[in-house]
N, CA, C and O atoms as a Tinker XYZ file with bonds, in Angstrom:
   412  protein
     1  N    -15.689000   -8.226000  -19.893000    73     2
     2  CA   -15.112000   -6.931000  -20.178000    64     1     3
     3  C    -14.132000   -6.574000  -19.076000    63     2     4     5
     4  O    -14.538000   -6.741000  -17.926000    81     3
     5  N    -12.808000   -6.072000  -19.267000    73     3     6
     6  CA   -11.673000   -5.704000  -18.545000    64     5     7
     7  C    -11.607000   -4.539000  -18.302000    63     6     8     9
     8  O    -11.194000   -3.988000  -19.323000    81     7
     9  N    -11.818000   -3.659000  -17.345000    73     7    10
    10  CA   -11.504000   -2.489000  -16.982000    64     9    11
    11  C    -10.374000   -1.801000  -16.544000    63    10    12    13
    12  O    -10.217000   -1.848000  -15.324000    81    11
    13  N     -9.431000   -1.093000  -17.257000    73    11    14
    14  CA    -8.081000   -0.713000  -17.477000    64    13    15
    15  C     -8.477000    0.732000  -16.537000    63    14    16    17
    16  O     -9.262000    1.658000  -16.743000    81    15
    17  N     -7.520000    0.416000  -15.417000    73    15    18
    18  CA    -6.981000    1.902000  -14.570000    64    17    19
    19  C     -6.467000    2.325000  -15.110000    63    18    20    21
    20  O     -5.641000    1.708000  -15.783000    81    19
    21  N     -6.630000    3.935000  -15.199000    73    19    22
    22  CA    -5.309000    4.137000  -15.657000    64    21    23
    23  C     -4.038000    4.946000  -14.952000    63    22    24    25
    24  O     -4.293000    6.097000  -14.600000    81    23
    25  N     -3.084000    4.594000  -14.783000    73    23    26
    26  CA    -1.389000    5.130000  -13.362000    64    25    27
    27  C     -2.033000    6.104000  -13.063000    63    26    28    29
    28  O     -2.861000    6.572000  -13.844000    81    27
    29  N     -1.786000    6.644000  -11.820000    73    27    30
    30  CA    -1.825000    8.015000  -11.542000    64    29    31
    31  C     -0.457000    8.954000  -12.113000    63    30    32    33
    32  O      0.728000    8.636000  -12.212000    81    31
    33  N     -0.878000    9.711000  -12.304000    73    31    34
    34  CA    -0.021000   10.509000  -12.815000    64    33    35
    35  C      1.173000   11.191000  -11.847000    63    34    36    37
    36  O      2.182000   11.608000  -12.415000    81    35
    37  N      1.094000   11.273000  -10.815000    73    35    38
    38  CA     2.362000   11.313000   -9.773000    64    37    39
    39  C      3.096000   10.522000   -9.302000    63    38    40    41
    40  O      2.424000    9.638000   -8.771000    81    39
    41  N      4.167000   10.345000   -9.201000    73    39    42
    42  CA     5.121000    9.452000   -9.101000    64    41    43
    43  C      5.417000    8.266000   -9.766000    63    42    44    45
    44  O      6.325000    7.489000   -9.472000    81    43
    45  N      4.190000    8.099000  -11.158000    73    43    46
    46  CA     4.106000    6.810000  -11.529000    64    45    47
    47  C      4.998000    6.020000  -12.379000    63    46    48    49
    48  O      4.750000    4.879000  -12.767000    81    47
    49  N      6.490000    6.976000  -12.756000    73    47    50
    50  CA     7.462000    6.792000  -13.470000    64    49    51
    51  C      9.065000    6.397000  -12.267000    63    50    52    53
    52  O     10.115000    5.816000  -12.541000    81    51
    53  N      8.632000    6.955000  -11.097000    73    51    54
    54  CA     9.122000    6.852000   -9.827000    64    53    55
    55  C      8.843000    5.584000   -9.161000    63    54    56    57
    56  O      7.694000    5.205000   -8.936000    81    55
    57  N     10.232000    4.709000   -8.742000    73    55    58
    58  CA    10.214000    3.459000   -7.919000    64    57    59
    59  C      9.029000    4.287000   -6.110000    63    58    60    61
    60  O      8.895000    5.159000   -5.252000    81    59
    61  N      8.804000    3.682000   -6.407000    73    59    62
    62  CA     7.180000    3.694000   -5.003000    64    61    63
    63  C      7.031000    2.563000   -4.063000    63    62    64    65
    64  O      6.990000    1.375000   -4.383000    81    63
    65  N      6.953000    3.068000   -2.838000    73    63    66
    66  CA     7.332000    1.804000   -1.742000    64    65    67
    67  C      5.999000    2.110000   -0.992000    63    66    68    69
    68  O      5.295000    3.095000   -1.217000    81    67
    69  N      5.729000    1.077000   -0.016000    73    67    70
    70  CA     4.345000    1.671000    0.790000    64    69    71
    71  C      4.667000    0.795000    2.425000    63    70    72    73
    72  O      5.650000    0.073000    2.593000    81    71
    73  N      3.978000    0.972000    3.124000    73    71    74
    74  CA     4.104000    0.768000    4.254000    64    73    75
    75  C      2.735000    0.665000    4.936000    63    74    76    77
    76  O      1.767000    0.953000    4.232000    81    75
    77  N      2.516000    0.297000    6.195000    73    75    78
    78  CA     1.153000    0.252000    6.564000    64    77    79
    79  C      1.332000    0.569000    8.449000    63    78    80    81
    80  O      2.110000   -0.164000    9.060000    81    79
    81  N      0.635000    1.574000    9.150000    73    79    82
    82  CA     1.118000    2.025000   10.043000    64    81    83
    83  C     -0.066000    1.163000   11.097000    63    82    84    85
    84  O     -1.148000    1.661000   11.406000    81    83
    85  N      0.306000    0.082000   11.454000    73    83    86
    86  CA    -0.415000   -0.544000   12.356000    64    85    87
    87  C     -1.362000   -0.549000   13.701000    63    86    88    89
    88  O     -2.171000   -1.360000   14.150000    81    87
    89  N     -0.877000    0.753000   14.139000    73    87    90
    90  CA    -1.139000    1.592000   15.180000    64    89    91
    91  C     -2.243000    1.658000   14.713000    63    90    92    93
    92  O     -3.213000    1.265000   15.362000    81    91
    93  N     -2.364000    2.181000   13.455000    73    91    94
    94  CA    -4.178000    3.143000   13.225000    64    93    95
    95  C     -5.015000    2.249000   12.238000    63    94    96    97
    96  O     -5.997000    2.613000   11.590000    81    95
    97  N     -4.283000    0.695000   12.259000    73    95    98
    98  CA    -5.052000   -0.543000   11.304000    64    97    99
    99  C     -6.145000   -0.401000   11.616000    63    98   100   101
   100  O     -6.065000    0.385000   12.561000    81    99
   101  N     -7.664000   -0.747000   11.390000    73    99   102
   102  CA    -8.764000   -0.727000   11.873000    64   101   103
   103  C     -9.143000   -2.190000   11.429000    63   102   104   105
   104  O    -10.240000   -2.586000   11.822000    81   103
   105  N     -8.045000   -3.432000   10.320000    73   103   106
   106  CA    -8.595000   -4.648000   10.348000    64   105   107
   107  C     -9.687000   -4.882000    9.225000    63   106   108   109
   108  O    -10.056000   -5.985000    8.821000    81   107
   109  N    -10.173000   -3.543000    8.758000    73   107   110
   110  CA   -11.130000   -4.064000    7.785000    64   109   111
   111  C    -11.158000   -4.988000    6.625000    63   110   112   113
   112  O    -12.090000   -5.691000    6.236000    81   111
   113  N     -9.717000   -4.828000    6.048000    73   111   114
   114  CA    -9.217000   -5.317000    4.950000    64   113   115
   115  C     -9.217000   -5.210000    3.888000    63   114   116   117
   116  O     -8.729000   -6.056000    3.138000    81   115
   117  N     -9.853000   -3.962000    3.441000    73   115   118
   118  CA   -10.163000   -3.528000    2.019000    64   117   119
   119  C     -8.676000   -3.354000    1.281000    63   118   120   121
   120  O     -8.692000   -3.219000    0.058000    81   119
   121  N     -7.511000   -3.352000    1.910000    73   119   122
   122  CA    -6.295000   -3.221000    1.174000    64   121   123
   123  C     -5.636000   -4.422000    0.546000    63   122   124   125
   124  O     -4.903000   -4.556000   -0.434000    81   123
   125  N     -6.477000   -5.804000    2.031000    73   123   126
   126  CA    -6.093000   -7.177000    0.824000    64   125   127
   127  C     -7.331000   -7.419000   -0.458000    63   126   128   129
   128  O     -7.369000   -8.104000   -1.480000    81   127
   129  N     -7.800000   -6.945000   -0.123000    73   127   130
   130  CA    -8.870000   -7.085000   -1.073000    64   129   131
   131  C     -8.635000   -6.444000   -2.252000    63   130   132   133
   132  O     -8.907000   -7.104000   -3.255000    81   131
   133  N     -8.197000   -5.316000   -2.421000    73   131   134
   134  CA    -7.838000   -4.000000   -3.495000    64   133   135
   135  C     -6.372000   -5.155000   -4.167000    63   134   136   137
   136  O     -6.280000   -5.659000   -5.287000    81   135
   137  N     -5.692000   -5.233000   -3.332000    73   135   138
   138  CA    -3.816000   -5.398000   -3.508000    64   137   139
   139  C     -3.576000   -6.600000   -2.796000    63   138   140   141
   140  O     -2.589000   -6.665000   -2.064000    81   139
   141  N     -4.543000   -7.800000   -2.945000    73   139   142
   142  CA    -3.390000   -9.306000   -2.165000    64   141   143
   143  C     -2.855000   -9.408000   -2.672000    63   142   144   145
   144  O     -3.025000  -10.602000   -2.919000    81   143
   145  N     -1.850000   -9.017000   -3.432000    73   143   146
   146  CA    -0.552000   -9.367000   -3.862000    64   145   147
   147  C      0.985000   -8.696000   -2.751000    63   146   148   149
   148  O      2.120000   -9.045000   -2.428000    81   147
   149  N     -0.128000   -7.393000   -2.501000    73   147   150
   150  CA     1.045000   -6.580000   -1.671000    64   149   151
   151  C      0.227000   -6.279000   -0.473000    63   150   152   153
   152  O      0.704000   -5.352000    0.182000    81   151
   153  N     -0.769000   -6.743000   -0.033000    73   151   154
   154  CA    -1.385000   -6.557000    1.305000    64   153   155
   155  C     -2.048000   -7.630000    2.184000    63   154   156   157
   156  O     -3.115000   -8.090000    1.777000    81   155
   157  N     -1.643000   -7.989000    3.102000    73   155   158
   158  CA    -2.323000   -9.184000    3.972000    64   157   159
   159  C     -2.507000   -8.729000    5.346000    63   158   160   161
   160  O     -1.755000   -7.973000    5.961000    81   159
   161  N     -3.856000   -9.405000    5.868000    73   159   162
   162  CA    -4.374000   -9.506000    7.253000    64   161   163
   163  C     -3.568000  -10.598000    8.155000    63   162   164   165
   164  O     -3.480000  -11.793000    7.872000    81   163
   165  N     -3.073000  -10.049000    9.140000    73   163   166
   166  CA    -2.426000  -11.690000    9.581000    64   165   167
   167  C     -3.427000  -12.133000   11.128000    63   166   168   169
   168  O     -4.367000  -11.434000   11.507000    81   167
   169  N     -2.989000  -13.368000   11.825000    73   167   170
   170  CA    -3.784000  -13.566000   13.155000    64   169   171
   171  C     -4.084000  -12.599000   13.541000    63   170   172   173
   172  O     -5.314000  -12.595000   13.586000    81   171
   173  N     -3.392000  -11.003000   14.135000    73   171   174
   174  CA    -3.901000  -10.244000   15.117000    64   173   175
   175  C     -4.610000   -9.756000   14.256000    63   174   176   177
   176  O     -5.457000   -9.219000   14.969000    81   175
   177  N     -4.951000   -9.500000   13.053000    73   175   178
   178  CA    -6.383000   -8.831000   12.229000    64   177   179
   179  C     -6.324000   -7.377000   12.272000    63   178   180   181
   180  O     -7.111000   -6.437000   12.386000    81   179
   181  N     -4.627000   -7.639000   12.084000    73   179   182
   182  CA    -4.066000   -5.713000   10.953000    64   181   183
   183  C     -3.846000   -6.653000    9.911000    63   182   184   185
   184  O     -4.129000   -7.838000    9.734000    81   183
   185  N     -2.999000   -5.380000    8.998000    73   183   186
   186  CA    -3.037000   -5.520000    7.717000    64   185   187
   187  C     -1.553000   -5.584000    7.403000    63   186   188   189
   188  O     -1.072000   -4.552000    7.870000    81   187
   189  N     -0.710000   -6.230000    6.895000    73   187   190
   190  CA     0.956000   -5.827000    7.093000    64   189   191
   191  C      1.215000   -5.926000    5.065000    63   190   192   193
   192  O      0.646000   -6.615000    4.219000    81   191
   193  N      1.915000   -5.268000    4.999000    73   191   194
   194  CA     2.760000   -4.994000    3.558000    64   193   195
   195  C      3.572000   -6.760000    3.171000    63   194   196   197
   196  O      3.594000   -7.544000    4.120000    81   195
   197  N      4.044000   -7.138000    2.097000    73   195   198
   198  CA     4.166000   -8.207000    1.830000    64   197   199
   199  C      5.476000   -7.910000    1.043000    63   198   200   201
   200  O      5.783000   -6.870000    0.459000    81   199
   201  N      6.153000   -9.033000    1.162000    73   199   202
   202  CA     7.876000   -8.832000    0.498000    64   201   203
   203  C      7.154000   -9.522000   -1.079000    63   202   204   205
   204  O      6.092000  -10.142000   -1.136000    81   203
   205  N      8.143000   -9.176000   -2.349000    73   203   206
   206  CA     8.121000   -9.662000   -3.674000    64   205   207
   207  C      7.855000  -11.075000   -3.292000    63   206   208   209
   208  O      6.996000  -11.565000   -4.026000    81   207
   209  N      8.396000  -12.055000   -2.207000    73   207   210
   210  CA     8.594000  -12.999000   -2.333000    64   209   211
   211  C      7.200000  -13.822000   -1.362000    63   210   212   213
   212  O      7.094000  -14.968000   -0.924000    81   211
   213  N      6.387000  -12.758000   -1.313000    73   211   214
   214  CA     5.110000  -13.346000   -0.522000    64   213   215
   215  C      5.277000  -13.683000    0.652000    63   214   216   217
   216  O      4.566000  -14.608000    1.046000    81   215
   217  N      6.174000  -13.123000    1.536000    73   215   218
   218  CA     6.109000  -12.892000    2.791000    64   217   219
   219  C      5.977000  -11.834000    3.532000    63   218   220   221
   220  O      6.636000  -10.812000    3.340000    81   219
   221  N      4.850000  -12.009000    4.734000    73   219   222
   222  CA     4.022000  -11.271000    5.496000    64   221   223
   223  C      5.642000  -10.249000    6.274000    63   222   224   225
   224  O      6.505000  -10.892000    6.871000    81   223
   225  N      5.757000   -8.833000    6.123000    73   223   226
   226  CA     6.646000   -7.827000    6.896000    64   225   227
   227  C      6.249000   -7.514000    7.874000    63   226   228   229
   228  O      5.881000   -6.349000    7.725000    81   227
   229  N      5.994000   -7.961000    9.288000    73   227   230
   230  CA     5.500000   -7.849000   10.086000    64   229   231
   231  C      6.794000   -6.558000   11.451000    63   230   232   233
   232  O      6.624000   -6.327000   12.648000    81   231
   233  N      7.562000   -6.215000   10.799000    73   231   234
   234  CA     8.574000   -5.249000   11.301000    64   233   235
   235  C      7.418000   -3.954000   11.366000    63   234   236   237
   236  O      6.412000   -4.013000   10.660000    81   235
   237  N      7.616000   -3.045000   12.084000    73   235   238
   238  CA     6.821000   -1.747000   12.390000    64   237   239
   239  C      7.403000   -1.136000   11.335000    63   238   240   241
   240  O      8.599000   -1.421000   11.266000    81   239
   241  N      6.999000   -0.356000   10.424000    73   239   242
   242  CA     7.305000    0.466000    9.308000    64   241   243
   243  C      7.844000   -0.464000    7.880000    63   242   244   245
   244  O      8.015000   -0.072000    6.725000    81   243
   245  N      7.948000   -1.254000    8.228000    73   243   246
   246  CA     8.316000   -2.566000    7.183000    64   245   247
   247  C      7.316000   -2.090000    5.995000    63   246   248   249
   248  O      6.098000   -2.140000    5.825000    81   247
   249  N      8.769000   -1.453000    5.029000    73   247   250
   250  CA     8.299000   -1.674000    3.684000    64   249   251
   251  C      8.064000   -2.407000    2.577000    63   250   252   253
   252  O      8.373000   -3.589000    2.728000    81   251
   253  N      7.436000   -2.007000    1.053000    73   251   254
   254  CA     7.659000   -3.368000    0.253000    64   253   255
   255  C      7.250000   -2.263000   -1.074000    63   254   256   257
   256  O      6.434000   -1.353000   -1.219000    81   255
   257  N      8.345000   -2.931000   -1.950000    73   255   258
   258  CA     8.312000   -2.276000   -3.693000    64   257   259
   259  C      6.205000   -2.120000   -3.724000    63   258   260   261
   260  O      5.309000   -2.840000   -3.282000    81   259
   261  N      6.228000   -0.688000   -4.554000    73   259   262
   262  CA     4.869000   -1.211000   -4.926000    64   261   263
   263  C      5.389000   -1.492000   -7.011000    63   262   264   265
   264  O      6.140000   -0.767000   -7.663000    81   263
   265  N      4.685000   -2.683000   -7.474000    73   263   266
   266  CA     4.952000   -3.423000   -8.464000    64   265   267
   267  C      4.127000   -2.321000   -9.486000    63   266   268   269
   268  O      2.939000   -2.164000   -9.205000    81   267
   269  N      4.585000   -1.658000  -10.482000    73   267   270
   270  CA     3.614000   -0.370000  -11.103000    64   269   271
   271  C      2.467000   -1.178000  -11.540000    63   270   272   273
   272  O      1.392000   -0.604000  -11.370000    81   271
   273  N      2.398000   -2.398000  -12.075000    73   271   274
   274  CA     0.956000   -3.082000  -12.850000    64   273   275
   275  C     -0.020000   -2.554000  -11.483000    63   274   276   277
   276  O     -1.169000   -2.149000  -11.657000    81   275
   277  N      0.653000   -2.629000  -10.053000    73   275   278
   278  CA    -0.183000   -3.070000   -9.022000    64   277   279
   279  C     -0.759000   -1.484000   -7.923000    63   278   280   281
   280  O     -1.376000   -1.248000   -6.884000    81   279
   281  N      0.127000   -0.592000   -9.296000    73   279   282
   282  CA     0.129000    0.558000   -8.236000    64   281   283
   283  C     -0.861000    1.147000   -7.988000    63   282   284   285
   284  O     -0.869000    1.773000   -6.928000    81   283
   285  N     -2.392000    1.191000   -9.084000    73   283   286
   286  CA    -3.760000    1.375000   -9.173000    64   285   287
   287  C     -4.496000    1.362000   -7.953000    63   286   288   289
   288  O     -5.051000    2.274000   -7.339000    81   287
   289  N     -4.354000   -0.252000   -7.653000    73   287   290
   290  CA    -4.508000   -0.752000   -6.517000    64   289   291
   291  C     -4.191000   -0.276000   -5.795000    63   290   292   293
   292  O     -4.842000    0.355000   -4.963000    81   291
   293  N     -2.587000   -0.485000   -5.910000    73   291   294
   294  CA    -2.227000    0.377000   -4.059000    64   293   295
   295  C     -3.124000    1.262000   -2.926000    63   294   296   297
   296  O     -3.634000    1.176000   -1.809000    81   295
   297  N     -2.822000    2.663000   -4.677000    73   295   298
   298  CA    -3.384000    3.630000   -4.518000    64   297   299
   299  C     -4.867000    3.579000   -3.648000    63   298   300   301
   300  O     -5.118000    4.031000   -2.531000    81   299
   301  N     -5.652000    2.920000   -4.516000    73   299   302
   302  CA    -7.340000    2.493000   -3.756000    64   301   303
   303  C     -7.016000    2.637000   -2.959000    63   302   304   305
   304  O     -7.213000    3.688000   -2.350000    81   303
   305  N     -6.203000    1.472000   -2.422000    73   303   306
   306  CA    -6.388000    1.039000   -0.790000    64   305   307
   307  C     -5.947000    1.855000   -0.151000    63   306   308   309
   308  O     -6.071000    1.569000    1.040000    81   307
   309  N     -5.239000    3.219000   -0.394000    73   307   310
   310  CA    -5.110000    4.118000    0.507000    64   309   311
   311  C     -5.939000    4.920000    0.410000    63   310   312   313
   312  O     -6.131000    5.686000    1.355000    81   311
   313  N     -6.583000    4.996000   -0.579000    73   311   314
   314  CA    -7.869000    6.008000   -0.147000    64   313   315
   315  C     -8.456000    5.818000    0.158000    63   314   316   317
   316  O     -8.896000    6.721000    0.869000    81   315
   317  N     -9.338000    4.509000    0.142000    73   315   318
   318  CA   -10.262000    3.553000    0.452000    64   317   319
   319  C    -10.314000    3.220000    2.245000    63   318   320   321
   320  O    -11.299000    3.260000    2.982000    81   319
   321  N     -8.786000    2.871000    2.611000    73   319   322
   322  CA    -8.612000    2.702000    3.627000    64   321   323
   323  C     -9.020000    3.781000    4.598000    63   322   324   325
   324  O     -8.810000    4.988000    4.479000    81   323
   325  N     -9.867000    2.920000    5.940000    73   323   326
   326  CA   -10.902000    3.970000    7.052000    64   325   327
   327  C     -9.965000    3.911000    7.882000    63   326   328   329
   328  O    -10.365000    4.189000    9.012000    81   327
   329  N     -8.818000    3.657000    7.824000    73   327   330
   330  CA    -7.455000    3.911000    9.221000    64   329   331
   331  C     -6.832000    5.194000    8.854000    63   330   332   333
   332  O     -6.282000    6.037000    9.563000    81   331
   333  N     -7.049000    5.152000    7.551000    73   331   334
   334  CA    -5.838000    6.322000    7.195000    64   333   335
   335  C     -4.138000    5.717000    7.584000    63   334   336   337
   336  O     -3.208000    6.382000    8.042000    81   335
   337  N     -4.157000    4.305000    7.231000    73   335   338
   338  CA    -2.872000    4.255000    7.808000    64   337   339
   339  C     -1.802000    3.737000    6.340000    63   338   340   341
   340  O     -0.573000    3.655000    6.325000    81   339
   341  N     -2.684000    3.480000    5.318000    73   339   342
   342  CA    -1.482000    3.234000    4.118000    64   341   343
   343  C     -1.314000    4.440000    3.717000    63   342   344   345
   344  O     -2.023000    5.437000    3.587000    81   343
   345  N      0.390000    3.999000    3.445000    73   343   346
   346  CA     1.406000    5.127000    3.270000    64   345   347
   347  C      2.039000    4.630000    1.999000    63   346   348   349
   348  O      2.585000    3.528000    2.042000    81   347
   349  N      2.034000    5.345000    0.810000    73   347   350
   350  CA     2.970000    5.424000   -0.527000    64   349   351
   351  C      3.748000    6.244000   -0.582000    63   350   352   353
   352  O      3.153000    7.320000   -0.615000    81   351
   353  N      5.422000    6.457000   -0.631000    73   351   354
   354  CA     6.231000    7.336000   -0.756000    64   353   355
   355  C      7.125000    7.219000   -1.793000    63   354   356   357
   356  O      7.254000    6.035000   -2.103000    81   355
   357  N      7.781000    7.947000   -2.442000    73   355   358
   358  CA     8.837000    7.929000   -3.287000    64   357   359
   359  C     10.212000    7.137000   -2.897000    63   358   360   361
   360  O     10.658000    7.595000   -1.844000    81   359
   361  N     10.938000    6.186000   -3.382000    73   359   362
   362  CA    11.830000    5.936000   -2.660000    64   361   363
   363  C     13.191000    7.019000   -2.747000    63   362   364   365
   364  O     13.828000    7.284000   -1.727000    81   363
   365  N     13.444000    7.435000   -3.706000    73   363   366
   366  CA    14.464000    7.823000   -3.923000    64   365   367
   367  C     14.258000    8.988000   -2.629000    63   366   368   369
   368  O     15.004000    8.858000   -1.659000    81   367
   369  N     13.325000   10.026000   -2.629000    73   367   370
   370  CA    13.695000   11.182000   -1.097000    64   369   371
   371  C     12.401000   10.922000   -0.015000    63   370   372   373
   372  O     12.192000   11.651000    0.954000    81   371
   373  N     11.697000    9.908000   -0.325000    73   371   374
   374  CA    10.769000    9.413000    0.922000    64   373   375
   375  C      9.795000   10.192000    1.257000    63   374   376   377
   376  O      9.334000   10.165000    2.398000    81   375
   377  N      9.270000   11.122000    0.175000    73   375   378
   378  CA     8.251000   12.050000   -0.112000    64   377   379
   379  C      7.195000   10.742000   -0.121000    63   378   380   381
   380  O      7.414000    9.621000   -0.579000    81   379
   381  N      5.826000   11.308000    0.614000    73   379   382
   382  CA     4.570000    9.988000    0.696000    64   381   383
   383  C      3.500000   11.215000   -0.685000    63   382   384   385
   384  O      3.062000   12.363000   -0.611000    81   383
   385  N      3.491000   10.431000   -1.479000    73   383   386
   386  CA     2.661000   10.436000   -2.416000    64   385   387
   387  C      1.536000   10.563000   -2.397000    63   386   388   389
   388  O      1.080000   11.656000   -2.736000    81   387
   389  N      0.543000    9.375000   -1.947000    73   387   390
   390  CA    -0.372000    8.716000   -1.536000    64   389   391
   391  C     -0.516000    8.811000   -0.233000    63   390   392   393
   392  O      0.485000    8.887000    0.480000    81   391
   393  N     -1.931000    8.826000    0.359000    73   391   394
   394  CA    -1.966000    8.328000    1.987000    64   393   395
   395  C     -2.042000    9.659000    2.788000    63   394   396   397
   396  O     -1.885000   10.705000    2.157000    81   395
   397  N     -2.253000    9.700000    4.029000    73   395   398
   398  CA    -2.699000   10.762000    5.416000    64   397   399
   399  C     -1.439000   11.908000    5.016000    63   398   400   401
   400  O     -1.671000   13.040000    4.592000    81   399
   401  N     -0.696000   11.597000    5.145000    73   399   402
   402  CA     0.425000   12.533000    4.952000    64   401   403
   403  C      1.142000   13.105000    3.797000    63   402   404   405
   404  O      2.144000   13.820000    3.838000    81   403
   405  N      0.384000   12.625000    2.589000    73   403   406
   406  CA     0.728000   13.663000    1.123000    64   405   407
   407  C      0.185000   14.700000    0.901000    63   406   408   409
   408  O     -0.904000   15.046000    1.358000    81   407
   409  N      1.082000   15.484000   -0.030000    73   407   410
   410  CA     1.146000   16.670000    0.676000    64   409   411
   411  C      0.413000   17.232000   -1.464000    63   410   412
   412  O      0.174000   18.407000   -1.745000    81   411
C-alpha cells in the first residue's frame, strides 16, 4: 500500500528552493533520510543541499530547486529537523516558507 502526501498548500504552485544552514547542523540526518534525493551528509557529518545533477553544494547558503514530487519531503525534514536549520523559501521574493524563520 502507497501512501500519497498530499502538497502543502503554501507555495506549492511556487518554484521553492531550500538551503541548509550548517552552523546549526546537528548531523542527525533525518533530512537524508526524508529527501536523499535533495539532502546528503558529507565527511564532516552536516547535512548539505544537493544540485539536480547529484552533486553535494557544499558553498555556505548553497541552494538547490526543491523538485514539487519531492516537496512533501522537503517539508518533513524541516520540521522534523532538531537544528532548526532547513530553510524553504520562495524563489521569486525569497520569502522562507518552511523552516525557523517562516513567518
Amino acid at each position: 500500500m502507497t501512501v500519497q502526501h498530499e502538497a502543502p498548500a503554501k507555495g506549492a504552485e511556487e518554484a521553492l528552493e531550500v538551503w541548509i544552514d550548517q552552523d546549526l547542523c546537528t548531523g542527525d540526518g533525518i533530512c537524508a533520510q526524508y529527501a536523499p534525493e535533495v539532502f546528503e551528509l558529507d565527511i564532516d557529518g552536516l547535512a548539505y543541499v544537493k544540485s539536480a545533477d547529484d552533486e553535494l553544494l557544499q558553498d555556505a547558503g548553497a541552494t538547490t530547486p526543491v523538485p514539487l514530487p519531492l516537496l512533501q519531503d522537503v517539508v518533513d525534514s524541516a520540521k522534523e529537523c532538531p537544528g532548526d536549520c532547513i530553510h524553504v523559501r520562495r524563489v521569486a521574493d525569497g520569502v522562507e516558507v518552511y523552516g525557523p524563520d517562516a513567518g
